[in-house]
C-alpha positions as CSV (number, residue, x, y, z in Angstrom):
1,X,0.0,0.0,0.0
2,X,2.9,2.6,1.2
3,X,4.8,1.4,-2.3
4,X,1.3,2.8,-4.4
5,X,0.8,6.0,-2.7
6,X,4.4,6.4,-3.0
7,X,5.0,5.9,-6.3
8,X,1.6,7.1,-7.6
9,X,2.1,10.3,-5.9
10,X,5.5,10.8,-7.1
11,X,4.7,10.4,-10.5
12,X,1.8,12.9,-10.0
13,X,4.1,15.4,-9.2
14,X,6.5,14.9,-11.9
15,X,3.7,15.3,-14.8
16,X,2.6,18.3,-13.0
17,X,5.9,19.6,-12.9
18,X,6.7,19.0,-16.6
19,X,3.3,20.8,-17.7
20,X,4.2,24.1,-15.9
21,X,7.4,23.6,-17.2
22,X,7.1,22.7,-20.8
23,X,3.5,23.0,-22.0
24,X,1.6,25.2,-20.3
25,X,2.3,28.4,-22.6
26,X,1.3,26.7,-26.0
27,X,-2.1,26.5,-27.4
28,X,-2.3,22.7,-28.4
29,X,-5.2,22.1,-25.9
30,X,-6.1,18.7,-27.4
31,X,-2.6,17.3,-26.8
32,X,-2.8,19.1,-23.4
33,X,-5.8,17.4,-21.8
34,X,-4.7,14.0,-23.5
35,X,-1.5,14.6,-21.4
36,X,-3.2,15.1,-18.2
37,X,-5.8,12.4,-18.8
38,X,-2.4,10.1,-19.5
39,X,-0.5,11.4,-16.2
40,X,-3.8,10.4,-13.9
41,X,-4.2,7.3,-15.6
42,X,-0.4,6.3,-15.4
43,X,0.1,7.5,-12.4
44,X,-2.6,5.1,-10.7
45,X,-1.6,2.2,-12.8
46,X,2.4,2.6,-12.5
47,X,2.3,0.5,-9.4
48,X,1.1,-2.8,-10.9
49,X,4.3,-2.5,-12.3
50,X,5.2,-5.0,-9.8
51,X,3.3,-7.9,-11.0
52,X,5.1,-8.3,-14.2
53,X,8.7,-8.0,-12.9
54,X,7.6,-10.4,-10.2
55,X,6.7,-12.9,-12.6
56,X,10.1,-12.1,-14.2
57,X,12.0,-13.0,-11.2
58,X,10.2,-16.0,-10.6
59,X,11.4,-17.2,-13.8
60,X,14.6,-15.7,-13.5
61,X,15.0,-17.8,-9.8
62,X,14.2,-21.1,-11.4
63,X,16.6,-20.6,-14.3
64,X,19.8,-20.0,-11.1
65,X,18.6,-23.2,-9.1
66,X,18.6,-25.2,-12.6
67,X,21.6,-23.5,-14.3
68,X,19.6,-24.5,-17.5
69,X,18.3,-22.9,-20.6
70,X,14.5,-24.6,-20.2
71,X,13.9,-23.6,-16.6
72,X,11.3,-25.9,-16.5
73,X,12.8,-29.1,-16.5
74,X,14.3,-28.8,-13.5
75,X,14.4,-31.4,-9.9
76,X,14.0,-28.8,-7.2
77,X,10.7,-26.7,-7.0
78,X,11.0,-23.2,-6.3
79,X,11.5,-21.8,-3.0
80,X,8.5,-19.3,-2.0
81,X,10.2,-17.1,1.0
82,X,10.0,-17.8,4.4
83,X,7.6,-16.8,6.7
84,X,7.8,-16.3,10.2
85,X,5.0,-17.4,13.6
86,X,5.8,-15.5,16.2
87,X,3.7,-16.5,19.6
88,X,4.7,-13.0,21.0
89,X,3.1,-10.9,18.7
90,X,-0.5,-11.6,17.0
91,X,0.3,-13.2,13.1
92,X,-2.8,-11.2,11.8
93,X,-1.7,-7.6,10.2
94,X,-2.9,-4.8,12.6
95,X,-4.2,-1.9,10.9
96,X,-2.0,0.9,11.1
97,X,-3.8,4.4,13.1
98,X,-2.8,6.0,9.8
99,X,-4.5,3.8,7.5
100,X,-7.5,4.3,9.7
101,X,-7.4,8.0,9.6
102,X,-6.5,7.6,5.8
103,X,-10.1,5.8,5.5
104,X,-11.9,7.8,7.3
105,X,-10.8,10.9,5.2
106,X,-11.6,9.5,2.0
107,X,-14.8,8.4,3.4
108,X,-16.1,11.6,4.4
109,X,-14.5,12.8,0.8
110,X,-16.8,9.9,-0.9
111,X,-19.9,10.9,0.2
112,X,-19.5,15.0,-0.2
113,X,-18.6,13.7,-4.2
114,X,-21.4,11.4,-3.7
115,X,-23.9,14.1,-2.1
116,X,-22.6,16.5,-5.0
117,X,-23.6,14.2,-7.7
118,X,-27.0,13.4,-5.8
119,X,-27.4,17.2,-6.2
120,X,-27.1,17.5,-9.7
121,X,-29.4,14.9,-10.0
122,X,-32.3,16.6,-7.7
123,X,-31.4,20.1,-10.0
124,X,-32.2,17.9,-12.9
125,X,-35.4,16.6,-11.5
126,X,-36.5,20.0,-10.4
127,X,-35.7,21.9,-13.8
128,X,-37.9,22.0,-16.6
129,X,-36.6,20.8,-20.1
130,X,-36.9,23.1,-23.1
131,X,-35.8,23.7,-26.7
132,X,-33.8,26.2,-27.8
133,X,-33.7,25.4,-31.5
134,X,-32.8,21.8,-31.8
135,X,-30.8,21.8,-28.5
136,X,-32.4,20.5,-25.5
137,X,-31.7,22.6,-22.2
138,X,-32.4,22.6,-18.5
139,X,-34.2,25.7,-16.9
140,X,-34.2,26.4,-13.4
141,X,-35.2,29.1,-11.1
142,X,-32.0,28.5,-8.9
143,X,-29.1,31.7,-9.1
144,X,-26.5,29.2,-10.2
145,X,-24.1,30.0,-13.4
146,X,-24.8,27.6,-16.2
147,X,-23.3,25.0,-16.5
148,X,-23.0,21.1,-18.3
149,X,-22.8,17.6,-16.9
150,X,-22.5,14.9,-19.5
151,X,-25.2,15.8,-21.9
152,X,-27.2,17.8,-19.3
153,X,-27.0,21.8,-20.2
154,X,-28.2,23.5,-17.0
155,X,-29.3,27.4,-17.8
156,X,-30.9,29.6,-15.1
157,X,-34.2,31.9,-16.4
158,X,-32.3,35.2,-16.3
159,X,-29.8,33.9,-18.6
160,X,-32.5,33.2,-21.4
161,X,-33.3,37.1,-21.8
162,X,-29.4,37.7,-22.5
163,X,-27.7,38.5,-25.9
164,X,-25.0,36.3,-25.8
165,X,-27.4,33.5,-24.9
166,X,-26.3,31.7,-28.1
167,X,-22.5,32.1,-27.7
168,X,-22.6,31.0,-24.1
169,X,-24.7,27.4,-25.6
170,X,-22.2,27.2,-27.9
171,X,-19.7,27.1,-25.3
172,X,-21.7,24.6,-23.1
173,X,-22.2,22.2,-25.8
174,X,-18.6,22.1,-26.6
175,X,-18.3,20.5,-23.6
176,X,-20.9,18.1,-24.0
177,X,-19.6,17.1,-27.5
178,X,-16.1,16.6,-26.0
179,X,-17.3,14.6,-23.1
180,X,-15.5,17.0,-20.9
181,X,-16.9,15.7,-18.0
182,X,-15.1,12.1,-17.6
183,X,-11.8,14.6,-17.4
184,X,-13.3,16.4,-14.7
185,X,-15.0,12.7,-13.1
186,X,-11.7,11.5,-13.1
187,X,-10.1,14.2,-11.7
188,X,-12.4,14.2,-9.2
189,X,-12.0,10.8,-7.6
190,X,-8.1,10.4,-8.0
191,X,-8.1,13.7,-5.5
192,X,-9.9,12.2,-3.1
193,X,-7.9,9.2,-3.3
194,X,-4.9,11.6,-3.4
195,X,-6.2,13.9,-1.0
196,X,-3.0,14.8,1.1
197,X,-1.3,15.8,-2.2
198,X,-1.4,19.4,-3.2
199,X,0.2,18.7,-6.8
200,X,-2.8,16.8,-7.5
201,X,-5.3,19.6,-6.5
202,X,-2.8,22.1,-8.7
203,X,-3.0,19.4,-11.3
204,X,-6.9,19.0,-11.6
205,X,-6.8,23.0,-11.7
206,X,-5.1,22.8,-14.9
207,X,-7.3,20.3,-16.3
208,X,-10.8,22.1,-15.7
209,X,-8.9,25.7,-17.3
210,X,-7.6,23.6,-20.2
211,X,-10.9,22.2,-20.1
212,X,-12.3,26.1,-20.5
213,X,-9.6,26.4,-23.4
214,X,-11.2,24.0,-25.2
215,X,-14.0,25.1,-25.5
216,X,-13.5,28.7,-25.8
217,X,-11.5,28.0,-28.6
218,X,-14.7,25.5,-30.3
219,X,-16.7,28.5,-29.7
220,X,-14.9,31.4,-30.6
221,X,-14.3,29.6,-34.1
222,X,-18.1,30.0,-34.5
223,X,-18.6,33.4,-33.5
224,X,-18.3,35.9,-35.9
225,X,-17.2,38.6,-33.5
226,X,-14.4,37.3,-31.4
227,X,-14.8,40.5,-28.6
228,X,-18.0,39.7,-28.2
229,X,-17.6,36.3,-27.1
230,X,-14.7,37.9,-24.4
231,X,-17.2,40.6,-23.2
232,X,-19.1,37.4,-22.5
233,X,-16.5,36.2,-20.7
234,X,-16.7,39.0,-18.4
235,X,-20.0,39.8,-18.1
236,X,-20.9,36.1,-16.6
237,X,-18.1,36.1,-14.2
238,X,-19.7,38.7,-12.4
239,X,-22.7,36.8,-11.9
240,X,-23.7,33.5,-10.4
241,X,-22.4,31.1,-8.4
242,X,-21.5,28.0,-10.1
243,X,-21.8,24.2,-9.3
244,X,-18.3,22.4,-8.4
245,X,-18.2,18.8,-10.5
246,X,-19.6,20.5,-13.4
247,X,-18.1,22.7,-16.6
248,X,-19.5,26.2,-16.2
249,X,-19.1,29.4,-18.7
250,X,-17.6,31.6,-16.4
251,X,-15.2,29.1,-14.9
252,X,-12.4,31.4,-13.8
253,X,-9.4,32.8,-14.2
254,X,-11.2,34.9,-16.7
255,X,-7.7,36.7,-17.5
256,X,-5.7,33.5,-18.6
257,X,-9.0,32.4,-20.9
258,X,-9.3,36.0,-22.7
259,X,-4.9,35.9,-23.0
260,X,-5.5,32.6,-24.7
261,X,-8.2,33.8,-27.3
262,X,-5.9,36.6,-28.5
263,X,-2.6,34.1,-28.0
264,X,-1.2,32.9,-31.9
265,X,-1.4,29.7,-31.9
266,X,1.7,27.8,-31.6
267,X,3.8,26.6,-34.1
268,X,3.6,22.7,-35.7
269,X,7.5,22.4,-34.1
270,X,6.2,23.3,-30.5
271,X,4.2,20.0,-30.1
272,X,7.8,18.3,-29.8
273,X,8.0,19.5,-26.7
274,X,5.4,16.5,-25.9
275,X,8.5,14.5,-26.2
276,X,9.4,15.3,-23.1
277,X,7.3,12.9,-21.8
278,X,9.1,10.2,-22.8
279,X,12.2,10.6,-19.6
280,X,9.6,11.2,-17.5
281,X,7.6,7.9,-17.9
282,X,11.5,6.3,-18.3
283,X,12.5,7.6,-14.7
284,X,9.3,6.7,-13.2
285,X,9.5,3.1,-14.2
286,X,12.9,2.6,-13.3
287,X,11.8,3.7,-10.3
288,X,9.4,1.5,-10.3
289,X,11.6,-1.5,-11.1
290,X,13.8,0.1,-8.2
291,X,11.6,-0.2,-6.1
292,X,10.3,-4.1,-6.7
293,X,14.0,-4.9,-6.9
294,X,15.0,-4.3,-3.1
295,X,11.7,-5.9,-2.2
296,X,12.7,-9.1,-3.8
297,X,16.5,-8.7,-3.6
298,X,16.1,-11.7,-0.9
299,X,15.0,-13.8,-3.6
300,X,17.5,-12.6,-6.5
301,X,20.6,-11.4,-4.9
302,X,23.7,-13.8,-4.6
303,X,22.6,-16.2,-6.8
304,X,25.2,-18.8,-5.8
305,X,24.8,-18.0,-1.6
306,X,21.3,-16.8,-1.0
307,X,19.2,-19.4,-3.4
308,X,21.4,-22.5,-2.9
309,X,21.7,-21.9,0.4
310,X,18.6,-22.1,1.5
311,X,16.8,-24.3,-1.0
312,X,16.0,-27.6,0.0
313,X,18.1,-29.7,-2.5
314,X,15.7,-32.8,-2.7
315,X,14.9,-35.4,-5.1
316,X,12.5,-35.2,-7.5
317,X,9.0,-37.3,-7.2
318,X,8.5,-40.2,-9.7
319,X,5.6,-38.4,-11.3
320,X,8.3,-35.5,-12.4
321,X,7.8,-35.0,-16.3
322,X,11.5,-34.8,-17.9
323,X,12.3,-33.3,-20.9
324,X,13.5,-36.7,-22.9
325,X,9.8,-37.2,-22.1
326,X,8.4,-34.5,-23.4
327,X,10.0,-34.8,-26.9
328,X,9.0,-38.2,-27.6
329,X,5.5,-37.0,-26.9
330,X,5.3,-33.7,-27.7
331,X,1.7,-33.4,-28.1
332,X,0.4,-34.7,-24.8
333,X,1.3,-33.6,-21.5
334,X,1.1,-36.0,-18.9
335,X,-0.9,-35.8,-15.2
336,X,2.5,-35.1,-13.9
337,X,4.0,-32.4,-11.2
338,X,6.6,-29.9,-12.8
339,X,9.0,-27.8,-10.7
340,X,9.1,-24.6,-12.3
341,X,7.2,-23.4,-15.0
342,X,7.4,-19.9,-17.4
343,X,3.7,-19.1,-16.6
344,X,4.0,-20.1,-12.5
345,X,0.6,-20.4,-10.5
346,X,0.0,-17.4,-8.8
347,X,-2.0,-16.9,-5.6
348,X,-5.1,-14.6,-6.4
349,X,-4.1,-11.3,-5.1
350,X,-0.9,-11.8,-5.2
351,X,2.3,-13.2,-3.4
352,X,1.7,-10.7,-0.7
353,X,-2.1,-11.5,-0.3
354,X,-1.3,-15.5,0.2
355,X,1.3,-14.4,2.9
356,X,-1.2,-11.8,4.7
357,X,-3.4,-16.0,4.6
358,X,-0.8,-17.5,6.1
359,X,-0.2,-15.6,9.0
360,X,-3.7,-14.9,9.7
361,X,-4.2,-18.6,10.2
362,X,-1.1,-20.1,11.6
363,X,-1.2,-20.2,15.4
364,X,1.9,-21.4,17.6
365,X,0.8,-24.3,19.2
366,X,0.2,-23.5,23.1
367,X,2.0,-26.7,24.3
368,X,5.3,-26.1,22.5
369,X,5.0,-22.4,23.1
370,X,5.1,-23.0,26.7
371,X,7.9,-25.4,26.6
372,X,9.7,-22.9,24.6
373,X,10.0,-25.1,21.3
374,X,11.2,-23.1,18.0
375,X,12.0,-24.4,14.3
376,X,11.7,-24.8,11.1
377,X,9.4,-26.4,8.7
378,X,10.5,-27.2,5.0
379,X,7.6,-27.9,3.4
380,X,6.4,-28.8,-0.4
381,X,3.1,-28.7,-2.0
382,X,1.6,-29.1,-5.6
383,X,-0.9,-26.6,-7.0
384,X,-2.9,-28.5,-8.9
385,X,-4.2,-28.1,-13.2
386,X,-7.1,-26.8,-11.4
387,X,-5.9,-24.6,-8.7
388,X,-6.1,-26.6,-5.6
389,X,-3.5,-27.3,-3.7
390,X,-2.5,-30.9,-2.9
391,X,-0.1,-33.5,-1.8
392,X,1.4,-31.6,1.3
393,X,4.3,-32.8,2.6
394,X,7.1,-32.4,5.3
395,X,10.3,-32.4,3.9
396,X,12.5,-31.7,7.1
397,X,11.9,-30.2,10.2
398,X,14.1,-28.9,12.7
399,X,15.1,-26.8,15.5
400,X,15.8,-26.1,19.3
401,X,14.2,-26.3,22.7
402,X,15.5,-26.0,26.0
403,X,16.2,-28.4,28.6
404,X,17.5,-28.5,31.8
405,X,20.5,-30.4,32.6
406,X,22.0,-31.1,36.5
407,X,26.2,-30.0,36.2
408,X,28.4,-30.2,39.1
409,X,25.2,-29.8,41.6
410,X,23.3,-26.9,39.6
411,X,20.6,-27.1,37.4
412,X,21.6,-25.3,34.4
413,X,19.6,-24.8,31.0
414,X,20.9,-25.9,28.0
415,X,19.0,-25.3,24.0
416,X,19.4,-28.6,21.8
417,X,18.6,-29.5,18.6
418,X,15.3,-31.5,18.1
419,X,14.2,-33.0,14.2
420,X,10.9,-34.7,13.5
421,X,11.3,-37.1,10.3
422,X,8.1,-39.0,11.4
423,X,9.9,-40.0,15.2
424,X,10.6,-37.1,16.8
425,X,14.1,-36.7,18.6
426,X,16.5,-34.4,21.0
427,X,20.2,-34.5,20.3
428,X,21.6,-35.0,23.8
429,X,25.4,-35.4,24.1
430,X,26.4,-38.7,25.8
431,X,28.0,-36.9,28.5
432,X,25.0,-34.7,29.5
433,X,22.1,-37.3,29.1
434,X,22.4,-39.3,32.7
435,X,21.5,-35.2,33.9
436,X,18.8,-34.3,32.0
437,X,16.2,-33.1,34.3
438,X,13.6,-32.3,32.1
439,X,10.8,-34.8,31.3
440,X,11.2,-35.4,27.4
441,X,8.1,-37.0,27.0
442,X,5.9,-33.6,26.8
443,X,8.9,-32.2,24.6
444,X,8.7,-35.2,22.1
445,X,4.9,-35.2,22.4
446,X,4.4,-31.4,21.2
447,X,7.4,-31.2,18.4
448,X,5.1,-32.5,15.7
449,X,2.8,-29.9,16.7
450,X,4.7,-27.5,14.5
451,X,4.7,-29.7,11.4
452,X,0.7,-30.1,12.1
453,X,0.2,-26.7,12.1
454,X,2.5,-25.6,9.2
455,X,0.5,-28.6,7.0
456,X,-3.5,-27.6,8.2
457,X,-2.7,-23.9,7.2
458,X,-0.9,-24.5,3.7
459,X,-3.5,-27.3,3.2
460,X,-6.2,-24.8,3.8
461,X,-5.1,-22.2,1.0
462,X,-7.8,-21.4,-1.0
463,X,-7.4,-21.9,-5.0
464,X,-5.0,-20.3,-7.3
465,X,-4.6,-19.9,-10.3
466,X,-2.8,-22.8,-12.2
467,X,0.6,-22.7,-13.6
468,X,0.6,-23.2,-17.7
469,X,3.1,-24.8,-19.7
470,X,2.4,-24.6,-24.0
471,X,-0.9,-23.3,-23.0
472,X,-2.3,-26.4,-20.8
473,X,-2.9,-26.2,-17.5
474,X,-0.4,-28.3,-15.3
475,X,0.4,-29.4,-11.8
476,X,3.5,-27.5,-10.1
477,X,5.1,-27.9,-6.6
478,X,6.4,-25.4,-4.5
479,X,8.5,-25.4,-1.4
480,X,7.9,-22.8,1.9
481,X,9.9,-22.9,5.0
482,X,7.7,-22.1,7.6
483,X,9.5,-20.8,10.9
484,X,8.2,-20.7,14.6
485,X,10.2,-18.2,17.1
486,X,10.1,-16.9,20.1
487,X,10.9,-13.2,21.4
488,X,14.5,-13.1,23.4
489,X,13.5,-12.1,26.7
């Protein structure tokens, strides 16, 4: 969540920064408000970044382990990373007081956009439709500036005895025809969403004047006397209030709009200055990609150390499909298990959602807690063709607990190394076992606790989404180590 609002917002800022820099003097309007409507929608979306180049070091993992070209004939499955049970500390994500607060803002911001649109709605029901020509209008009694929503045109009745009645429905109707109001929709929500930003508020700013640009400049094209489209200008600035989500006539500044009528328009050349969009998007990805990196730089870094080290070299299953296999039968794939696949199964929601699962449901066990057992769990499972996971197994488990131990007429306390392969066991030196005080029984009766736990939770996953190879759905195992620790007191 902090990596979206970071990079989103950043990225925010920089389009805003390059408009005032570079394109906020020319007259290109169209090219303008595609801009803006490309820096909200980027902005938002530049975050899912992540899913890609995740996908891209999954593959680029399973080609290290292997050391091969086809990563996915391979006889280790790949190693998911470790996550941690902690009995001092609840495993279920607390909400943070500023996500709360973050919430409640946007809330209350929701339901004033919400309220505003309900509004519009109620002005609608309470105005009475009329032609003017062949255009159809709203007319209330209200002392509100006109305005357009969509392909509503609002006008109030004092406005229908004015001259430049037909210049300011010109002006309205521009903005209907140009569907101005998904720009200002948009806008709209991505502020409340982006509320704490002020570059976002300076941002939607420029997009309702450009907005105004546009269609001062439809409108002035059709007016024979330009001036008295500007006198207009200023005559219905001076008047009525105007609604906030909506485009209005005498949306202000009124100086800028009148500069821009009388403004050359720029030359063909000036649009390269769009261009400079290009380093902008660059810097914002690598950023992006930055960003991702150090996430997963415990997956990717060291590839001889960090990988090899810590992957469980085992043997493959019998069911594993090898690649002399594959090319006598090339057209069938068979009801095997592969290890490593270029289209991997993915948890919905992510890597990040299926860890938020797992600690939400794996509890330290009360009676090795309290006899102070800790370890680790190397486990393997297959994701099935059809998404559900199957065939969990333990493939070592270890660690320590402590015991006491009677030395030269003191009871001392001593941490050993237990291991569960099916019969559990403490490693106890020759020399020290005649003096173990502690009753093993309890220890050896709540080691496999751990591996019990560790399998209900990864057996409980709900489905994924099934790894692919040459288009066909195929079963794939993975590996987890699963660790249970204890606070240092």
């Amino acid at each position: 969540m902090i990596r979206f609002f970071v990079l989103s917002n950043v990225a925010i800022t920089l389009f805003y920064l390059v408009y005032k820099v570079f394109l906020q003097r020319d007259t290109f309007f169209v090219w303008r408000r595609l801009y803006m409507l490309f820096a909200l929608v980027f902005s938002v979306s530049l975050p899912l970044v992540e899913w890609q180049y995740k996908s891209v070091v999954m593959q680029d993992v399973g080609k290290r382990i292997t050391n091969q070209v086809d990563i996915w004939w391979q006889n280790t499955a790949l190693l998911l990373n470790e996550i941690v049970v902690s009995a001092n500390a609840p495993n279920a994500p607390v909400t943070p007081w500023w996500v709360i607060v973050y919430m409640v803002v946007v809330s209350v911001l929701l339901v004033v956009f919400i309220s505003r649109l309900v509004a519009l709605y109620r002005l609608k029901q309470q105005a009475k439709p009329i032609y003017i020509g062949q255009d159809k209008v709203w007319v209330t009694h209200k002392n509100i500036a006109p305005f357009s929503f969509f392909g509503m045109i609002m006008l109030n009745k004092e406005v229908l005895q004015q001259d430049h009645l037909s210049m300011l429905l010109q002006h309205e109707k521009a903005h209907v025809r140009q569907w101005h109001s998904l720009d200002v929709i948009l806008a709209e929500l991505i502020s409340v969403v982006f509320f704490f930003n002020p570059f976002v508020y300076l941002l939607k700013r420029e997009m309702r004047i450009n907005l105004e640009y546009l269609a001062d400049n439809s409108c002035s094209a059709h007016c024979e006397q330009s001036t008295a489209y500007q006198y207009a200008i200023l005559q219905m600035a001076m008047a009525q209030p105007y609604v906030a989500i909506s485009n209005h006539f005498n949306y202000s500044p009124i100086k800028n709009r009148i500069m821009m009528l009388n403004k050359k328009s720029s030359k063909n050349w000036a649009m390269l200055k769009y261009v400079s969009i290009v380093p902008a998007v660059l810097v914002l990805l690598l950023l992006s990609q930055e960003s991702v990196a150090n996430k997963w730089s415990n997956v990717i870094n060291d590839e001889g150390n960090t990988v090899e080290q810590t992957i469980m070299q085992t043997t493959a299953p019998q069911s594993v499909v090898t690649k002399q296999e594959y090319v006598q039968n090339p057209g069938q794939l068979p009801d095997s298990v592969f290890m490593v696949v270029k289209d991997m199964p993915s948890f919905k929601g992510g890597a990040d959602s299926m860890y938020a699962f797992l600690g939400r449901n794996l509890k330290y066990p009360s009676a090795a807690k309290d006899l102070g057992i800790t370890g680790r769990i190397w486990m393997s499972f297959v994701v099935t063709k059809t998404g559900a996971i199957h065939n969990v197994k333990i493939l070592q488990a270890t660690g320590k607990v402590p015991i006491k131990i009677k030395r030269n007429g003191h009871v001392v306390t001593e941490s050993v190394r237990w291991s569960d392969g099916g019969n559990p066991s403490i490693t106890i030196s020759e020399d020290d076992a005649p003096y173990v005080v502690s009753d093993k029984a309890p220890i050896l009766a709540a080691i496999p606790l751990l591996s019990q736990e560790a399998t209900r939770v990864v057996a409980s996953m709900p489905k994924w989404e099934p790894g692919t190879f040459k288009g066909q759905p195929v079963n794939v195992q993975y590996q987890i180590p699963v660790k249970f620790a204890l606070s240092k007191k």
